[in-house]
LOKOLMAR-813596 format. One record per residue (C-alpha): x, y, z. Coordinates in steps of 0.001 Angstrom, whole numbers, plus 500000, padded with zeros to 6 digits. Layout:
<rs>
R      u      v      w
R      X      Y      Z
...
</rs>
This chain:
<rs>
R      u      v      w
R 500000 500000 500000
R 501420 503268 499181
R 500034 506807 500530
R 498296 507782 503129
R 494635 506511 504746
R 492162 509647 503699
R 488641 509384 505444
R 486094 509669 503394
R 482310 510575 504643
R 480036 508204 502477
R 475979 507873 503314
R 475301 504880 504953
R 472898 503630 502538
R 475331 503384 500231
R 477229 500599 502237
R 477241 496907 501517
R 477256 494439 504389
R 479664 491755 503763
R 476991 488752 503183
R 479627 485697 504794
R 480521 488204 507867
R 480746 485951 510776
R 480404 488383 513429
R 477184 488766 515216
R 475698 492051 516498
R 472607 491655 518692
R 470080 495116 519127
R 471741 495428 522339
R 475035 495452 521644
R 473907 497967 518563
R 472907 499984 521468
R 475827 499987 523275
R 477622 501453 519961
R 475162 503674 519217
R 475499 505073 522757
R 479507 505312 521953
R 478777 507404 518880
R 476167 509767 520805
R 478769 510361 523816
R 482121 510161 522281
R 481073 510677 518099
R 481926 508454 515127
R 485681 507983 516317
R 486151 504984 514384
R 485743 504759 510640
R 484340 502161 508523
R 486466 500382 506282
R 485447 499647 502620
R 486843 497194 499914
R 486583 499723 497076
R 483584 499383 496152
R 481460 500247 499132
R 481305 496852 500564
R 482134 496711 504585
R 484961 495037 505833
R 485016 496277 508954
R 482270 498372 510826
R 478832 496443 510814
R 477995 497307 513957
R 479056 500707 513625
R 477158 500839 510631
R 474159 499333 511951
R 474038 502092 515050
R 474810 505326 512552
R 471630 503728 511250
R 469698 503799 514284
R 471013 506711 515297
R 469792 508445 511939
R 473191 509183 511239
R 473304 509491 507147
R 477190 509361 506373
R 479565 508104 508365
R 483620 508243 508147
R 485089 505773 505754
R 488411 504574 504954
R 489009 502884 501303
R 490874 499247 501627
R 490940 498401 497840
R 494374 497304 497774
R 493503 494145 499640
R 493299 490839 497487
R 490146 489303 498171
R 491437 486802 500188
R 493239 489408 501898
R 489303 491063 502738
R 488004 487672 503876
R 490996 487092 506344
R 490874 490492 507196
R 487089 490784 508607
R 487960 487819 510754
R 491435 489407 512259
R 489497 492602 512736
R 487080 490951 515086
R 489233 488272 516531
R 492242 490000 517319
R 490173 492250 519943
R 489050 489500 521536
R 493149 488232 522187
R 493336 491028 524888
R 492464 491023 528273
R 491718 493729 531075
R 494463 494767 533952
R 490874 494612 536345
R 492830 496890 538965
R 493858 499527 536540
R 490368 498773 534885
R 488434 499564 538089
R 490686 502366 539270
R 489785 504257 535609
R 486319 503188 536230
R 486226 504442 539576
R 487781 507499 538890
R 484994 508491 535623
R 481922 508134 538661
R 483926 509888 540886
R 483828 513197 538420
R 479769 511644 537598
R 480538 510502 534361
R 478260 507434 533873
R 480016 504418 533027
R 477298 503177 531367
R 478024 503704 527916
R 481351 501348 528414
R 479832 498668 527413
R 479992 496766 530958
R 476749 495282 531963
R 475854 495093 535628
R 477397 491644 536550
R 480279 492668 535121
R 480803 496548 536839
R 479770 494185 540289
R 482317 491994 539693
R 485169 494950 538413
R 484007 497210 541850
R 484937 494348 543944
R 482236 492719 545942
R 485015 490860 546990
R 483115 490858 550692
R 479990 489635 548407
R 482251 487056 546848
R 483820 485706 550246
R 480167 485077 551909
R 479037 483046 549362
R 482121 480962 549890
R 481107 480545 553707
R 477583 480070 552578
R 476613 476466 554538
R 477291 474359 551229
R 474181 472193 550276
R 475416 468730 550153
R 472904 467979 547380
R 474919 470128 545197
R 478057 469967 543150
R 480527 473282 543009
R 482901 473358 540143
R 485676 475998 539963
R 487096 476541 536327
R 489857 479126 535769
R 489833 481130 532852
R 493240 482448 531142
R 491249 485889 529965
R 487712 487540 530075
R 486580 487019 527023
R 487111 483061 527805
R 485278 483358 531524
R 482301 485286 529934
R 481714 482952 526459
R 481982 479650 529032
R 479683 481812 532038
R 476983 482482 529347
R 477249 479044 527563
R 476894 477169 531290
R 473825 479689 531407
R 472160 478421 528513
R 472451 475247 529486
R 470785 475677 533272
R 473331 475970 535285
R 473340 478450 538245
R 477131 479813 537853
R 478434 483007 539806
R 481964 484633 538803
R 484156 485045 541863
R 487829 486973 541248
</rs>
């Protein structure tokens, strides 16, 4: 690639979902962008293939929509083979999920934006997970001297990042089991 990245406003309209994207966005997490874009603004661009088609920004593209927004910021990609597009909407999304959260820095900053009354809930964080963060440590350590019901099985799994605890919390959800997260 030679040059530099120019950002482009294009109407949203115009843009064409990739139709084999295999990320998911669910009206609630929409929400939680479009919330993003109505405290922060449309920080992140979209990026296109060359010819208007989405590689990366679906959900940002879906909450402009709801959000009536009708252009958004773009960045052109054309230079990318097309296998090079199809591997790249997959890093895109994957690669964020390879990181993890320093939970005492994460709770300091957190602690810190309430402090000055900025509401925290446009982060993203749902309740479990800001009760968790805000350490209910004293929460966490009575259920561990709650009188354990013999007729009942505990199982402790350790995670090696967030992403992993929260995909294996909400699967063992699904299927009926009562799980609680203790740090």
């Amino acid at each position: 690639m030679t040059g530099q990245l120019k950002i482009v406003y294009k109407k949203t309209e115009d843009l064409i979902p990739y139709a084999r994207n295999s990320r998911t966005h669910d009206e609630a997490q929409v929400a939680q962008i479009a919330a993003s874009i109505k405290e922060f603004g449309f920080t992140n661009p979209i990026l296109l293939d060359g010819q208007n088609g989405i590689i990366a920004g679906h959900g940002r593209v879906m909450a402009a929509q709801k959000l009536g927004e009708e252009k958004v910021p773009t960045i052109e990609l054309a230079h990318l083979s097309e296998h090079q597009k199809r591997a790249y909407i997959i890093a895109d999304n994957k690669l964020a999920l390879n990181s993890g959260w320093d939970n005492e820095m994460l709770t300091l900053e957190l602690e810190t934006l309430q402090e000055a009354g900025f509401g925290v809930d446009v982060l993203g964080f749902d309740d479990k997970e800001l009760k968790a963060l805000f350490g209910k440590l004293d929460d966490a350590e009575d259920d561990l001297k709650e009188p354990v019901d013999e007729s009942r099985n505990l199982l402790m799994i350790e995670c090696e990042g967030e992403r992993e605890l929260e995909k294996l919390f909400a699967e063992m959800q699904e299927r009926g089991f009562e799980c609680k997260i203790l740090s």
